[in-house]
C-alpha positions in Angstrom: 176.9 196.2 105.0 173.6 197.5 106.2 173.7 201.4 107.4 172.6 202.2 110.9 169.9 203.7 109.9 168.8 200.5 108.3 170.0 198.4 111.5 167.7 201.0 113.7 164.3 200.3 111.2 165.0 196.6 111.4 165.1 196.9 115.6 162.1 198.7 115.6 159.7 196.4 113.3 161.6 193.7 115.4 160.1 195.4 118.6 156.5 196.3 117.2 156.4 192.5 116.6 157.4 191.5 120.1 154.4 194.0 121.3 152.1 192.5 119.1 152.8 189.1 120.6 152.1 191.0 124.1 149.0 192.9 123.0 146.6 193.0 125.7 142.8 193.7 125.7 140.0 193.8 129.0 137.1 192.2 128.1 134.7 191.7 130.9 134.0 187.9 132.2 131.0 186.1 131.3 128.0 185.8 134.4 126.2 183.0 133.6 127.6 179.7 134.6 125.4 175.9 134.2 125.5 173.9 137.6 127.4 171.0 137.1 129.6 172.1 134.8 133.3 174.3 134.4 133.0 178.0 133.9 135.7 180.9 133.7 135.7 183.7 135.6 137.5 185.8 133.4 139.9 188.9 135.1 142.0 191.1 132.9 144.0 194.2 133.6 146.4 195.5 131.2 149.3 197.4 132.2 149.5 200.8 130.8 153.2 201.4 130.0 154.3 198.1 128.9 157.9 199.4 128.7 157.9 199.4 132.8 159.0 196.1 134.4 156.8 194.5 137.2 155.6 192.2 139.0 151.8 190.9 140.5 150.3 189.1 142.6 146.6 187.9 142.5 143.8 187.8 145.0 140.1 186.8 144.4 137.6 186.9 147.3 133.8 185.7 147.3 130.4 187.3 148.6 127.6 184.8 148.6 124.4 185.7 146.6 122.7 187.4 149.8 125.9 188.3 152.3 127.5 191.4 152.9 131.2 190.7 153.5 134.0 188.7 151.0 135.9 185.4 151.7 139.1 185.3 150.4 139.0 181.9 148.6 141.8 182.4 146.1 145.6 183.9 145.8 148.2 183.4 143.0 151.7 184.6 143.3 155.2 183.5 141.6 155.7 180.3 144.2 152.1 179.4 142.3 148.4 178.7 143.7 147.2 178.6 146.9 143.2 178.0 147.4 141.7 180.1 150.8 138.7 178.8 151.5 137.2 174.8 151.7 133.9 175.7 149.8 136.5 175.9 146.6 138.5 173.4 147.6 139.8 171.1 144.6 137.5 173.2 142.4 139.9 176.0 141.6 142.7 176.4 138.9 144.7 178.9 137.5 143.8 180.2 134.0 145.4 183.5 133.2 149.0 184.2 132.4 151.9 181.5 132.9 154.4 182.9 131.6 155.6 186.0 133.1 155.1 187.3 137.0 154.1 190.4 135.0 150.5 189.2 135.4 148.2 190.6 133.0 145.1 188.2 132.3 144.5 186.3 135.9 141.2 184.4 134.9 140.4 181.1 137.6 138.9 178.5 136.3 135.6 177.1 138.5 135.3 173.1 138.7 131.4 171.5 138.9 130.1 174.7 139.8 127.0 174.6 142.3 124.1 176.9 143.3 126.0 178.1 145.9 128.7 179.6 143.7 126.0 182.6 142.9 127.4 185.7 143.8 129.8 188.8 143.1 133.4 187.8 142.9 136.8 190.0 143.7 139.7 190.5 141.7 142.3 192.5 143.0 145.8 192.6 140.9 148.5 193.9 143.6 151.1 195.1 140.8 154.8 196.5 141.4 156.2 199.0 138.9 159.7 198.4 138.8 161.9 202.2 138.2 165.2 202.9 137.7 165.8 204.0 141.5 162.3 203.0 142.9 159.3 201.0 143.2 155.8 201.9 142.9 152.6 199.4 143.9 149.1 200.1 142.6 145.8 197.9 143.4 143.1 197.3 140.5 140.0 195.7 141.4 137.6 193.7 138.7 134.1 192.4 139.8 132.1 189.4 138.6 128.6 189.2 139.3 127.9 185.1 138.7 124.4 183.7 138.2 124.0 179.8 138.2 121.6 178.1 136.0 120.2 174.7 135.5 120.1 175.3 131.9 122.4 177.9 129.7 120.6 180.8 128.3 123.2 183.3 126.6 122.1 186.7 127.3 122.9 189.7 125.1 125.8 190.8 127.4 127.3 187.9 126.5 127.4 187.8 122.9 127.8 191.2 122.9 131.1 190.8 125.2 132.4 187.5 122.8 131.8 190.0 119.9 134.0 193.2 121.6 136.5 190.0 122.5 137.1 189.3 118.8 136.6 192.9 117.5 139.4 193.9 119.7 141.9 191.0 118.5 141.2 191.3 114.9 142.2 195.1 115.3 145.1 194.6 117.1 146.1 192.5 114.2 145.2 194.5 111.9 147.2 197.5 113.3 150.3 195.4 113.9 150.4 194.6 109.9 150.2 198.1 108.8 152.9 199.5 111.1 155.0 195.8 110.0 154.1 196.7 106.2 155.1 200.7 106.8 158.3 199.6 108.5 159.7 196.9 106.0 158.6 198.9 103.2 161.1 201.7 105.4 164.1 199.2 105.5 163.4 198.4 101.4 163.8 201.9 100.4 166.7 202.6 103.3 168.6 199.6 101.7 168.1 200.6 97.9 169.2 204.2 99.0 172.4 202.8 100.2 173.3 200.7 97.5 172.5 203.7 95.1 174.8 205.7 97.6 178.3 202.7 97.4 177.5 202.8 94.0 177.7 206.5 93.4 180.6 206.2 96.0 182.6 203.3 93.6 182.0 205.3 90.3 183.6 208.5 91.8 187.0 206.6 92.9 187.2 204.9 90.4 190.9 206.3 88.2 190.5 208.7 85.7 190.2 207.2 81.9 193.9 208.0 80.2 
């Protein structure tokens, strides 16, 4: 029978993994989109304690290469997608997280984009920090500043941001091994100790040779 110490190593290595699945990095959105085709604006915030439950809601608004003042065009809640504004009409869908309300990556996903598209885009994440006895809402606001193009030229920014992207995955991994390695390698010696510790047990009630 394993000891509880042994059953207390397994829970946490079982846990690490379950975080690893969860493991969230921000990497900023690409800003160069080709008219005519798709492009993602990419929106990441990643919740600080991830052992506090909550829930979000997702706004993005638009300002117009030129204006001064944001049109909401976009919300996403837990009843789903709702588009704001006609200009995006049929042109907008949901890329970031699907399967939690504990939104962490809420990226939109921009059908046949035009000229017109060119300009900063909003955001906002309106998360609730769910505590024992109370809640607690926060705002955090990401910006996009979209270019359009007839023709794609990848800037520096964004190889340098693809590069940071895949950096920041392979370390996660990375981490998330060792600490899997370090806690199975806990369990091994915790289990040999207790079968060295019944055996020891056995031997000494065992009846005394005549």
């Amino acid at each position: 029978m394993a000891t509880p110490h042994v059953l207390l190593l397994s829970l946490l290595c079982t846990l690490l993994v379950s975080w690893g699945d969860a493991a969230c990095a921000e990497v900023d959105s690409d800003t160069e989109a080709v008219a005519g085709r798709g492009f993602k604006l990419g929106c990441i915030s990643c919740k600080r304690r991830s052992e506090v439950d909550s829930t979000s809601t997702v706004e993005w608004f638009f300002r117009p290469k030129g204006e001064v003042e944001f049109v909401h065009i976009y919300t996403y809640n837990e009843y789903g997608q709702n588009i704001e504004d006609d200009q995006f009409l049929d042109r907008v869908d949901w890329n970031g997280s699907k399967t939690s309300n504990d939104i962490q990556d809420a990226s939109i996903y921009l059908l046949n984009v035009t000229f017109n598209d060119s300009g900063t885009y909003r955001c906002l994440f309106n998360r609730r920090l769910l505590y024992g006895r109370y809640e607690y809402d926060t705002n955090v606001i990401k910006l996009v500043h979209l270019t359009v193009v007839a023709k794609a030229t990848r800037g520096t920014a964004s190889i340098v941001s693809e590069v940071m992207m895949y950096v920041s995955i392979i370390g996660l991994q990375v981490w998330l091994l060792i600490e899997m390695i370090y806690c199975y390698r806990k369990i091994a010696a915790a289990g040999e100790e207790a079968l060295r510790e019944a055996a020891k047990n056995q031997t000494q009630n065992l009846p005394p040779k005549c």
